[in-house]
C-alpha positions as CSV (number, residue, x, y, z in Angstrom):
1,X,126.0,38.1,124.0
2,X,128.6,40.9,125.4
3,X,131.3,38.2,125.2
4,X,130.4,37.4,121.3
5,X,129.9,41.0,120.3
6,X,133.7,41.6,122.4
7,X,134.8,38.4,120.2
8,X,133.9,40.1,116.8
9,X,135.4,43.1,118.0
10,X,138.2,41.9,118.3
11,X,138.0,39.7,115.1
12,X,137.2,42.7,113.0
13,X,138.6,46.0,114.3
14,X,142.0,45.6,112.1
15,X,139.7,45.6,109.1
16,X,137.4,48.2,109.9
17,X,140.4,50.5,111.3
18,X,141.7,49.8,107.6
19,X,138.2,51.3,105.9
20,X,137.8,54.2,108.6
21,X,141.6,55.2,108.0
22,X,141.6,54.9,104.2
23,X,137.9,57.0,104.1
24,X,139.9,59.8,106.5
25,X,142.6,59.8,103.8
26,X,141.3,59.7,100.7
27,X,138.7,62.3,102.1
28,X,142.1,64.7,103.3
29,X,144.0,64.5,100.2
30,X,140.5,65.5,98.3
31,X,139.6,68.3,100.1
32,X,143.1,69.5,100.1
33,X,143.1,69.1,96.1
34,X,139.5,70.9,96.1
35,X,140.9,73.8,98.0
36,X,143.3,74.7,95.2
37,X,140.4,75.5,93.0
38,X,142.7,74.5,89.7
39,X,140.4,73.3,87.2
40,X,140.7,70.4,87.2
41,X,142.3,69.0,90.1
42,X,139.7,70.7,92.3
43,X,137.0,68.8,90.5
44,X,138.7,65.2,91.0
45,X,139.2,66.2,94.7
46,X,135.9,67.0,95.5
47,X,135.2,63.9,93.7
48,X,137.6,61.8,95.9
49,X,136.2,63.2,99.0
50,X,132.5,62.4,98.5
51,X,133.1,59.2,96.9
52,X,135.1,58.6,100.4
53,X,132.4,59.8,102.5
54,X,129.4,57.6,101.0
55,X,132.0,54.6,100.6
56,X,132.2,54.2,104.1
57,X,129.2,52.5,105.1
58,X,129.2,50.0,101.9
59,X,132.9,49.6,102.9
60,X,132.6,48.4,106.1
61,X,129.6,46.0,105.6
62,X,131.4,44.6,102.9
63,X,134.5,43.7,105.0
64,X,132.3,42.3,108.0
65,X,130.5,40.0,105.4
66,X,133.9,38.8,104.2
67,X,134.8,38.2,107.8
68,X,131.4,36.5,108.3
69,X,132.1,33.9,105.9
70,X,135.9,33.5,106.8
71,X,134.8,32.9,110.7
72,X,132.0,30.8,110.1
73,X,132.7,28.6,107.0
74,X,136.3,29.3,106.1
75,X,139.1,27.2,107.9
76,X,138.1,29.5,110.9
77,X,134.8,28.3,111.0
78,X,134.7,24.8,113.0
79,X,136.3,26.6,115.8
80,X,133.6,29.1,115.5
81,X,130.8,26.1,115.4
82,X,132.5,24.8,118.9
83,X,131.8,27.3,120.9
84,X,129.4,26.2,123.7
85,X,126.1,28.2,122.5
86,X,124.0,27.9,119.7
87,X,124.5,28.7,116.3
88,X,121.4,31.1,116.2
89,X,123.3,33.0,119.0
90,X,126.2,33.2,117.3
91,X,124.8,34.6,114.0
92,X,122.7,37.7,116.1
93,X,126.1,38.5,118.0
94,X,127.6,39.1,114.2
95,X,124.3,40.6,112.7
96,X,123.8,43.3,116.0
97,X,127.5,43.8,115.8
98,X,127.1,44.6,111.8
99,X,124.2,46.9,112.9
100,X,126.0,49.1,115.5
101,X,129.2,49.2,112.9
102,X,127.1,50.3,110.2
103,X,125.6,53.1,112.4
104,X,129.1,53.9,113.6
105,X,129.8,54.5,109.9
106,X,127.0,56.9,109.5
107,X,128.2,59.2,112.2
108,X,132.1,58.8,110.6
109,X,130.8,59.5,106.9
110,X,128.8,63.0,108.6
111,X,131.7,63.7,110.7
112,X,134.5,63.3,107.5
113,X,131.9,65.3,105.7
114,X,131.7,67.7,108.0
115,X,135.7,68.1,108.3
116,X,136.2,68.4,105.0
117,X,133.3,70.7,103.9
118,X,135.3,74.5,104.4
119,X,138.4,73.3,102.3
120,X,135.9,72.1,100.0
121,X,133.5,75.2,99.8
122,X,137.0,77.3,99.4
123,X,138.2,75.7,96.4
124,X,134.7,76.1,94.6
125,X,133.7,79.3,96.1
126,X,130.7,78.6,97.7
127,X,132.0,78.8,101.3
128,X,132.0,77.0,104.7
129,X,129.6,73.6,105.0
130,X,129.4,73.0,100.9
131,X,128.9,69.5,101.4
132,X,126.5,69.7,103.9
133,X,124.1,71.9,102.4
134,X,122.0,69.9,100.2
135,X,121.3,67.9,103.5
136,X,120.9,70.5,105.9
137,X,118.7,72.1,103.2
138,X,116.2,68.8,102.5
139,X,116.5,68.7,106.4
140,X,115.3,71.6,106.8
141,X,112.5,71.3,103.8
142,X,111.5,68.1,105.1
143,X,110.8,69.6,109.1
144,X,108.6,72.5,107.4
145,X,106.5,70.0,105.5
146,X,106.3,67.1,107.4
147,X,104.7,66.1,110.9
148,X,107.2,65.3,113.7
149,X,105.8,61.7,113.0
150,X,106.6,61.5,109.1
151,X,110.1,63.0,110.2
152,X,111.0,59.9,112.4
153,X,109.2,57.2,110.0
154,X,111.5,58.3,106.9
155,X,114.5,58.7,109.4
156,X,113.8,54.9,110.5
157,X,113.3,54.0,106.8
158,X,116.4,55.5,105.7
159,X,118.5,53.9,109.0
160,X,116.2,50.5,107.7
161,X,117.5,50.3,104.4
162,X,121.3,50.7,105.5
163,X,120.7,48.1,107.5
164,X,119.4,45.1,105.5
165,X,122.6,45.0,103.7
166,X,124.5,42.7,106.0
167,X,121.6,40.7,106.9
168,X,121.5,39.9,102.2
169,X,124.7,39.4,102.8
170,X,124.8,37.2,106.0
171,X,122.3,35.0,103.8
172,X,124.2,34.7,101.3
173,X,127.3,33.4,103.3
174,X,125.1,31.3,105.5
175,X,123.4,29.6,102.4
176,X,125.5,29.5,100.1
177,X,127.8,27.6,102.1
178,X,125.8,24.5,102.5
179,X,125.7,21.8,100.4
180,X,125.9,21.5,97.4
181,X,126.7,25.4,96.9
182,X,129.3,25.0,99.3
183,X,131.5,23.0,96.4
184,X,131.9,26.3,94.5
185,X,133.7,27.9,97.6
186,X,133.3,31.8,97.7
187,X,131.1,31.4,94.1
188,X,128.6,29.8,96.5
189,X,127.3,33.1,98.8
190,X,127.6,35.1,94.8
191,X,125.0,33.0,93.3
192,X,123.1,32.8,96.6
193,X,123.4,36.9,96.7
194,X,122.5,37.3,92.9
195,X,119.3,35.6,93.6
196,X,118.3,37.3,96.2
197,X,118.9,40.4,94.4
198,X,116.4,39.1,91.6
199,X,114.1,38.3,94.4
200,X,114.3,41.4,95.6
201,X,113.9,43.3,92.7
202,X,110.9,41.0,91.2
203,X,109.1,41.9,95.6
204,X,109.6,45.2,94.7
205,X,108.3,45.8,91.6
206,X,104.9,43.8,92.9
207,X,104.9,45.3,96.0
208,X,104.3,48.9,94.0
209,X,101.2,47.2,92.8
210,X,99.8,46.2,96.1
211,X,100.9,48.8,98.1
212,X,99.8,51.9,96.2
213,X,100.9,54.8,98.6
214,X,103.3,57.3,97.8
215,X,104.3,60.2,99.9
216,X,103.6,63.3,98.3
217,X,102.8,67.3,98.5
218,X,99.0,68.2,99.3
219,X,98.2,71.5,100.8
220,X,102.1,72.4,101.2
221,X,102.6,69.2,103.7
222,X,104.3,66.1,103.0
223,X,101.2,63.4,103.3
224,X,100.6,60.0,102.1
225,X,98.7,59.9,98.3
226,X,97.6,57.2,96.2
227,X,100.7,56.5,93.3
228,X,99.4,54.0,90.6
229,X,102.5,52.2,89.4
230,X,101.3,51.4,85.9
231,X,99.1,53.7,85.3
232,X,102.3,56.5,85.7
233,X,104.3,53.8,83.1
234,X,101.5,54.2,80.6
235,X,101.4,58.1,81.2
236,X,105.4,58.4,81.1
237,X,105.6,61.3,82.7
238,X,107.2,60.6,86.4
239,X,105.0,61.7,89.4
240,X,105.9,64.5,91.5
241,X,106.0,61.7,94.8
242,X,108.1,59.0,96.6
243,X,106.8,55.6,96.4
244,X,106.9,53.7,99.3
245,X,105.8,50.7,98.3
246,X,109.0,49.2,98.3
247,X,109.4,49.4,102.0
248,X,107.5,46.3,103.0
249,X,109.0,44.2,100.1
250,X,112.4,45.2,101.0
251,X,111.5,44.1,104.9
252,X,110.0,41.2,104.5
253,X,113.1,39.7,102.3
254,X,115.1,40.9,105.1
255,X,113.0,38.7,107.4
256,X,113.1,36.2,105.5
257,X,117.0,36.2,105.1
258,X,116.6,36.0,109.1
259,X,114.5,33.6,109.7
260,X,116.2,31.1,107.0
261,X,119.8,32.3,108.4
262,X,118.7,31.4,111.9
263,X,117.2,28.2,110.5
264,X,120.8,27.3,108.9
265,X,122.6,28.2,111.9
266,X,121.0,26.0,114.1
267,X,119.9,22.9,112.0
268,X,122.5,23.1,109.6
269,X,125.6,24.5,111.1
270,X,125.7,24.1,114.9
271,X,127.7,21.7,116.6
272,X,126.0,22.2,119.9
């Protein structure tokens, strides 16, 4: 497994140095336009620079699925297939090495923001850390209300949902490359992705239905309430509450985009 994760390392640091640099740039050259404070080249700046810092993540898992599909099914790909282990090895050495990148990205987009947030808060007045107080803010919010326990499940949720991305779009590669989808070329993973977004989106509406918990206010803590999907659509007014309903739809696509991937890889794919 070290040796695979050092292979895609090498495979894909030219890319990803690419996204880190350009997100450092584009982030510079903002905050440096949102330090002027003109009217209206501040705004764009400041624009530019968190548009950087939230692209980061998206940016780089995009680039790693792109190299997925190149190293596994493009003209790259049989060499991949002849390496002497199996296939299902070979797709958790590029899904944990998607994982720790996309983490890596976190801690870049915090640290750009971070960087960036005095020249920022000088242009628009409001002073050092601008950018970081609506987080630091809900951060702090979120500690008062919640148990220690609620603060690490919705830190895991959040880190969760960043991370499903590449294993949707490992799936979509994977499957979408096999016959007969594979006769479309790159059109192949697209349909594959598009319907897993419809499946997704069709889990997650039901999964509000049978999982009817919401975290909400009660007594000045954060706590887990009832939240009646369609009962708030016939009210129309939006509850005061976070479903959370969504969560287990959202994981159990993701494990079924592992499972199937894993599947592929070794029944479909491997040459050993």
């Amino acid at each position: 497994m070290i040796t695979l994760l050092r292979h895609e390392l090498v495979l894909t640091r030219a890319m990803l140095g690419v996204v880190g640099g350009a997100a450092v740039l584009v982030a510079a050259v903002g905050a440096l336009f949102a330090a002027t404070g003109w009217p209206v080249l501040a705004p764009v700046g400041t624009m530019l620079t968190v548009g950087a810092v939230f692209a980061v993540v998206p940016a780089a898992q995009i680039v790693l699925a792109v190299a997925y599909w190149q190293s596994s099914y493009g003209r790259r790909g049989y060499l991949t297939q002849t390496l002497p282990v199996r296939g299902s090895s070979i797709y958790w050495a590029k899904t944990v090495w998607a994982w720790l990148v996309s983490l890596a990205g976190i801690a870049l987009s915090l640290g750009i923001a971070l960087a960036v947030s005095p020249l920022v808060g000088t242009g628009d007045g409001t002073g050092r850390g601008d950018l970081f107080r609506p987080l630091r803010e809900g951060w702090a919010r979120l500690v008062e209300m919640a148990p220690a326990w609620g603060v690490v499940a919705i830190v895991v949720a959040v880190v969760s949902l960043v991370l499903i991305w590449p294993v949707q779009y490992f799936f979509a590669a994977s499957i979408g490359s096999q016959a007969p989808l594979n006769r479309l070329g790159v059109g192949g993973p697209v349909v594959v992705w598009v319907g897993v977004y419809l499946v997704t989106q069709v889990a997650t509406f039901a999964s509000f239905a049978l999982v009817p918990l919401a975290i909400g206010v009660d007594d000045g803590r954060l706590s887990i309430v009832r939240f009646a999907v369609f009962v708030e659509m016939v009210a129309g007014t939006p509850a005061d509450v976070m479903p959370i309903g969504f969560l287990p739809a959202l994981l159990l696509v993701a494990l079924v985009c592992v499972v199937w991937s894993v599947r592929s890889w070794n029944r479909r794919v491997s040459l050993v």
